[in-house]
C-alpha positions in Angstrom: 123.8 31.3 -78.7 119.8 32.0 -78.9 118.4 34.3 -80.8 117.3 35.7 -77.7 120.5 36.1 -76.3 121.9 37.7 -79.2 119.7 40.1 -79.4 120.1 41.1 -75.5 123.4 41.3 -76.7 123.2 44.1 -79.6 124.3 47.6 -79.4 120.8 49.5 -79.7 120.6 50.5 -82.8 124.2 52.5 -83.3 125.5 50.9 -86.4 129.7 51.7 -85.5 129.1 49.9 -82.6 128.1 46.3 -83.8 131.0 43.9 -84.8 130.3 42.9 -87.7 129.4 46.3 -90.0 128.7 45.6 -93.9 129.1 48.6 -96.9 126.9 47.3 -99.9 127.3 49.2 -103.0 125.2 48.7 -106.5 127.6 50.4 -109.0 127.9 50.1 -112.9 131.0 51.2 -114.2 132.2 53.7 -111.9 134.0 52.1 -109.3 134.6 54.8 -108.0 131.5 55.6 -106.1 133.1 52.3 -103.5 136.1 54.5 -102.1 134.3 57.2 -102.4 131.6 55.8 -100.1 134.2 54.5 -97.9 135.9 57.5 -97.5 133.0 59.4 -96.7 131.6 56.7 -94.0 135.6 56.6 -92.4 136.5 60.3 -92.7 133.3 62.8 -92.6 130.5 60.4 -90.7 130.4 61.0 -87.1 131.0 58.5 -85.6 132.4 57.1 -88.4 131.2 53.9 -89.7 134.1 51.4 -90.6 133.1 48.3 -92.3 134.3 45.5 -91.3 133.5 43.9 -94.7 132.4 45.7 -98.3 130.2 44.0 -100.9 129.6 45.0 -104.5 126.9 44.2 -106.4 127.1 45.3 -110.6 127.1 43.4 -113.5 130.0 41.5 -116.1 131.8 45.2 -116.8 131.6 46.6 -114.1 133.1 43.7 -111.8 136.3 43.7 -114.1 136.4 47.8 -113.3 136.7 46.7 -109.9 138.8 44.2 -109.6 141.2 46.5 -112.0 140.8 49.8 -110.5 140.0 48.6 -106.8 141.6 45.2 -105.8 144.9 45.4 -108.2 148.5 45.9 -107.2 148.3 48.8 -109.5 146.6 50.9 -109.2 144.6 49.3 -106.3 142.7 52.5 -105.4 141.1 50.5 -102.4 144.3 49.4 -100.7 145.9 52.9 -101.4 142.2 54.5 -99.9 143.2 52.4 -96.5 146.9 52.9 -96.7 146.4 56.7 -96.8 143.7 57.2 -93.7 145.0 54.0 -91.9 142.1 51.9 -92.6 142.5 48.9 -91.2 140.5 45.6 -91.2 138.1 45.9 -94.0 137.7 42.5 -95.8 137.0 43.2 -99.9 138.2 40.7 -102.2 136.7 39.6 -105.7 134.7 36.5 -103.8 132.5 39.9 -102.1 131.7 40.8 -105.7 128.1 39.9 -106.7 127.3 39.7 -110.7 124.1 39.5 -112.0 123.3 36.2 -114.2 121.1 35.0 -116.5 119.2 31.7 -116.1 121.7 29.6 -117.6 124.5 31.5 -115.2 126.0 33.7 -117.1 127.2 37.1 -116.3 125.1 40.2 -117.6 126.9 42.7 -119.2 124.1 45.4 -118.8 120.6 45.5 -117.2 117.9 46.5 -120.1 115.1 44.2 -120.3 112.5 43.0 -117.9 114.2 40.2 -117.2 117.4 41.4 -116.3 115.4 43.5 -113.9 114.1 40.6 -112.2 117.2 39.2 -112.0 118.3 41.9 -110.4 116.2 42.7 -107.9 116.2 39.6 -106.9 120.1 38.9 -106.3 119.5 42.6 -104.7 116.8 41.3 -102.2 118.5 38.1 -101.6 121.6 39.7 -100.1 120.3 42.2 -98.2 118.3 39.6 -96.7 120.8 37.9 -95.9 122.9 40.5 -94.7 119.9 41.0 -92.1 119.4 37.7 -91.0 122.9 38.4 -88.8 121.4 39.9 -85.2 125.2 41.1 -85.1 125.4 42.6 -88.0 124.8 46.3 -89.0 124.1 47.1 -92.9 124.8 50.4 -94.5 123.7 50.1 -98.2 124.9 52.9 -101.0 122.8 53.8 -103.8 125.0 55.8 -105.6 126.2 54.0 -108.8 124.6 51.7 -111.2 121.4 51.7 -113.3 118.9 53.8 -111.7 116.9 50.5 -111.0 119.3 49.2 -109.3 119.3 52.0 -106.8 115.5 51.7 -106.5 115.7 48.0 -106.2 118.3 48.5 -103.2 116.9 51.3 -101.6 113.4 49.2 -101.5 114.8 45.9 -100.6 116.5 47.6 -97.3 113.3 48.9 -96.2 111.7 46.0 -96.3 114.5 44.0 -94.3 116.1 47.4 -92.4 116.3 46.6 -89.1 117.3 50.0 -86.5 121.0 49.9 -87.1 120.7 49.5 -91.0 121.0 53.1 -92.6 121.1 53.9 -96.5 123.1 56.4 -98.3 124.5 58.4 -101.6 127.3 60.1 -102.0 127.8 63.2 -103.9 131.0 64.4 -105.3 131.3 67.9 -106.6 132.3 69.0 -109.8 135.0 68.6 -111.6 136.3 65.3 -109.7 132.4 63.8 -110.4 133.1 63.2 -113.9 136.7 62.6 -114.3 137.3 58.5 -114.2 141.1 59.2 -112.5 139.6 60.8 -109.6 138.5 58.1 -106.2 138.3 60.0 -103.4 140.4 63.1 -101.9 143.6 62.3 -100.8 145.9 63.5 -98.1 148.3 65.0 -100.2 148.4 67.1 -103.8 147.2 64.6 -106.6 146.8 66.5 -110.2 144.7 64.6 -112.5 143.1 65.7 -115.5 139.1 66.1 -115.9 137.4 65.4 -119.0 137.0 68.5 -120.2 141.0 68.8 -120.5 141.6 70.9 -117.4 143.4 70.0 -114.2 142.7 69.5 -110.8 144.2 68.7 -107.2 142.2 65.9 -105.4 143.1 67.2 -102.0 141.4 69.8 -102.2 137.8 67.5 -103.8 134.9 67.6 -102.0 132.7 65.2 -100.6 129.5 64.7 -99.5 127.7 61.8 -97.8 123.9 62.2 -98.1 121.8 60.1 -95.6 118.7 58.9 -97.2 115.6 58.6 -94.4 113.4 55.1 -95.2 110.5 53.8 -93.1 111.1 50.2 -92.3 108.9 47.4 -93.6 110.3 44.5 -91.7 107.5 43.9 -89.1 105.1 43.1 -92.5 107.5 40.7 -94.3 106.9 37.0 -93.5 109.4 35.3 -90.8 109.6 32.4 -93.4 110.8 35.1 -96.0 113.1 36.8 -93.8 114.7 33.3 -92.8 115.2 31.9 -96.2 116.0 32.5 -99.7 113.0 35.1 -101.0 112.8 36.8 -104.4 111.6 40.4 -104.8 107.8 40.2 -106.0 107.3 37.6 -102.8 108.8 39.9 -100.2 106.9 43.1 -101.3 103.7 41.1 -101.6 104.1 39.7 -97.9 104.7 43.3 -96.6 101.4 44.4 -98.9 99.3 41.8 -97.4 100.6 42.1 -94.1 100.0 46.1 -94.3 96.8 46.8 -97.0 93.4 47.3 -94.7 91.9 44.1 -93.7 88.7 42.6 -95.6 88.0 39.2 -95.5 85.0 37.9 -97.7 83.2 34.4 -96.7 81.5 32.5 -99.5 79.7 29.2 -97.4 78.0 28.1 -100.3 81.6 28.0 -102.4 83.5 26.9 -99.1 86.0 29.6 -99.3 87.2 32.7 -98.2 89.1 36.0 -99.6 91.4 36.9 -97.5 94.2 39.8 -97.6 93.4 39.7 -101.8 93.7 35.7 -102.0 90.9 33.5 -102.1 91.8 30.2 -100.1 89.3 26.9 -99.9 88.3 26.0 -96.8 87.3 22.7 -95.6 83.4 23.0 -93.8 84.4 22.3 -90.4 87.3 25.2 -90.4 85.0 27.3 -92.0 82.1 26.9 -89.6 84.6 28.3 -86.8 85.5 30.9 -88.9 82.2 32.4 -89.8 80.9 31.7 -85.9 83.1 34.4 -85.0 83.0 36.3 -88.2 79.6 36.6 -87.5 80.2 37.7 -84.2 82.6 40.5 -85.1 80.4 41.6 -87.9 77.3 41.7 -85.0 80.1 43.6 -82.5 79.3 40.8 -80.3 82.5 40.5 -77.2 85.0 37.5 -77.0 84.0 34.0 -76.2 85.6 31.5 -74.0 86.2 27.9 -75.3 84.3 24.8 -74.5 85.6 23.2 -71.4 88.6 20.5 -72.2 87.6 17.5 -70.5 83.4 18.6 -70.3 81.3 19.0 -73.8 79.5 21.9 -74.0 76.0 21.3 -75.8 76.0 25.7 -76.7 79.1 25.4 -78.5 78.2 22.4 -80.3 75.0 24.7 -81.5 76.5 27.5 -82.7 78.7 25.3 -84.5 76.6 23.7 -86.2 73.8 26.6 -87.1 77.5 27.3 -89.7 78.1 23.9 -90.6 74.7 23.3 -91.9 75.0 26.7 -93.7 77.7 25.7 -95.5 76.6 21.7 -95.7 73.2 21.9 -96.9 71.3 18.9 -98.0 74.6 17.1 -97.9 74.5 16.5 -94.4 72.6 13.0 -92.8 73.0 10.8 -89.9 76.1 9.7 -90.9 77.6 13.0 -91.0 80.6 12.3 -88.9 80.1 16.4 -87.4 77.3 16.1 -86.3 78.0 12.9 -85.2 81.1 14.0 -83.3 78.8 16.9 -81.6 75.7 14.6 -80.2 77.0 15.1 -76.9 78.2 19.1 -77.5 81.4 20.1 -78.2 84.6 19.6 -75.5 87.9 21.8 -75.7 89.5 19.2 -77.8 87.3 19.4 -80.4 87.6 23.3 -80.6 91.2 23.7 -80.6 92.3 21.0 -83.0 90.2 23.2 -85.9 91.1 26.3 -84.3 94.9 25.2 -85.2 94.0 23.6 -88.4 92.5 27.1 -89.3 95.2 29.1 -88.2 98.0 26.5 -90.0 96.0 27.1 -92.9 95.7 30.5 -93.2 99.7 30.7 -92.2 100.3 28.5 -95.2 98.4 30.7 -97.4 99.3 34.3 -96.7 102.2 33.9 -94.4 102.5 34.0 -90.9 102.4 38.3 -90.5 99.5 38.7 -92.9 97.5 35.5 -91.5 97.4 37.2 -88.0 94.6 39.5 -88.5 92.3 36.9 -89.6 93.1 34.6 -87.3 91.3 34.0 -84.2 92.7 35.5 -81.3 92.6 34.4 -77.8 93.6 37.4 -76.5 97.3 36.0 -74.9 95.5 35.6 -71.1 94.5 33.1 -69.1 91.7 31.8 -69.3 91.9 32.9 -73.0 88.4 34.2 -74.4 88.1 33.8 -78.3 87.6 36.0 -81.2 87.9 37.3 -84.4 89.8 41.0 -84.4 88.4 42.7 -87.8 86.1 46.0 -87.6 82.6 45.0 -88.8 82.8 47.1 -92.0 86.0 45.0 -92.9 83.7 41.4 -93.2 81.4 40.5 -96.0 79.2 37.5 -96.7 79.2 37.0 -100.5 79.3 34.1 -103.6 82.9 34.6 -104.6 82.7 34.1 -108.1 85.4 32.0 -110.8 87.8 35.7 -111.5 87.8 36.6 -107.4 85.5 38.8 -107.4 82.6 39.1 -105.1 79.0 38.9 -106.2 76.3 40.0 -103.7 74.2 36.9 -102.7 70.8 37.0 -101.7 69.7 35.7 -98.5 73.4 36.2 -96.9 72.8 39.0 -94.5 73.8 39.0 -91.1 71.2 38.5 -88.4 71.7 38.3 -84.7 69.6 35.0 -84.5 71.6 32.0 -84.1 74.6 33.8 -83.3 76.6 33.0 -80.4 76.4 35.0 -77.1 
């Protein structure tokens, strides 16, 4: 099926609806806080959401807690959760339990240094990708156990993948149930356990309650590439802060590069020339251009062209230049879009196909097409980019409306 199709296919954005529905829950050593979710999402959440599949995330500890207090005969608090509210056909084994590791593959028993962080966030990101990349899927994540970075690393991952069916939760458990480790969720019938402070208390009469956590969604800034494949943490966040930080683009000719979302990216002198033609010609506020004719070369194209090359050439250029050879007779359509794609590839391969839009140039998606550069004057400079990134004014660099293309 295409992706097309399946997306014609999806029910809005109302997550009981979809067929496959995915709990994901960060927890430490309270399992708890997994049928205690699940109750809330089956038995209080109108209309309830009922998973068709639940996936834990935690570290060495905390997985043994669950498979012990969750998935065993005895107690098996999850298979007694769905026996007791006629749950049916929710799919949590110990394969759907996610443990940090180290480098070398072994299972963390705690997350303290930076580097478990890292690892963490991103296992974290990589599922909820993952989760995501399923047009049929609908993801509601819980925050409610685990380190506190956990939750954070959770809650930010789904907002950067969150499509409109995705939601994100915590759930709140009042006192004295909160803090008693023999207390899962509220049952049907009279349950007496005892609380840590050596009273007792009926977990029928426990209550509840499931707090929905608003989120903006970031997906629309995170590369396609990243969304499609494997990603870490620190990538995905710095698509989305490329893709969504105010444009500026900085044009060094004499170092033949650019800067460019924050990343300085070499440019080879013909894709460069194209570029700074219409930089230029943003920076001027000058209207969009049509290309040269296919089949017909066009001898004002070839001069506007070339007024950038030899900017960025210099002295280097001769007769033999194959440029300006190329361009004797003026520039034809060919010419034009083969670097106009070279650029575009380019800057793609650099920033990543969300981010690279803004600096590429646009053709406006009509026919005939008519060509040019979509950045606000203020946002383009001409400056000597020096060694660090940083631009240095340059003299003689100002913009003038001579020799610019009309």
């Amino acid at each position: 099926m295409s992706k097309s199709k399946r997306q014609a296919d999806s029910p809005g954005g109302e997550p009981h609806l979809f067929s496959r529905r995915i709990l994901f829950v960060v927890t430490g050593l309270s399992p708890q806080v997994v049928t205690e979710t699940l109750y809330a999402l089956t038995q209080q959440l109108q209309p309830a959401f009922v998973p068709t599949e639940v996936h834990v995330l935690t570290t060495a500890e905390g997985a043994q807690r669950v498979k012990l207090a969750l998935l065993s005969e005895d107690p098996g608090w999850f298979y007694r959760l769905c026996q007791d509210y006629e749950i049916s056909g929710v799919r949590f084994e110990e394969s759907n339990i996610h443990v940090i590791r180290d480098a070398d593959g072994r299972m963390l028993d705690d997350i303290r240094t930076p580097e478990d962080n890292r690892l963490a966030a991103d296992l974290i990101t990589e599922l909820i990708r993952s989760f995501t990349a399923d047009d049929q899927s609908a993801l509601h994540v819980s925050i409610a156990g685990g380190r506190k970075t956990m939750g954070y690393y959770a809650g930010y991952a789904l907002s950067l993948f969150a499509r409109p069916q995705d939601r994100l939760s915590h759930v709140l458990v009042e006192e004295p149930y909160e803090s008693s480790w023999d207390f899962f969720y509220p049952t049907p019938y009279r349950r007496v356990i005892t609380t840590r402070d050596n009273k007792l208390a009926d977990t029928s009469e426990a209550r509840i309650s499931l707090a929905e956590i608003p989120f903006v969604s970031l997906r629309h800034g995170v590369d396609e590439a990243l969304r499609e494949g494997r990603a870490n943490f620190s990538d995905v966040v710095t698509s989305a802060r490329r893709a969504l930080e105010p444009a500026r683009l900085r044009i060094d000719l004499a170092g033949r590069c650019i800067e460019a979302a924050g990343k300085r990216i070499a440019l080879p002198p013909a894709q460069l020339a194209l570029l700074s033609l219409f930089a230029r010609r943003a920076q001027a506020g000058e209207g969009p251009l049509s290309a040269p004719n296919k089949h017909v070369p066009d001898k004002n194209w070839s001069e506007w062209f070339k007024t950038e090359y030899k900017r960025i050439r210099g002295n280097e250029m001769d007769d033999r230049d194959r440029t300006e050879e190329a361009l004797k007779q003026g520039m034809d359509g060919n010419y034009f879009s083969s670097h106009l794609s070279k650029l575009r590839k380019r800057l793609e391969r650099e920033l990543g196909t969300v981010a690279a839009r803004r600096y590429c140039i646009d053709g406006g998606g009509k026919r005939p097409p008519r060509f040019q550069l979509r950045l606000p004057p203020e946002s383009i400079e001409y400056c000597s980019l020096t060694s660090d990134g940083k631009p240095a004014t340059a003299p003689g660099r100002k913009i003038s409306r001579k020799n610019i293309a009309k």
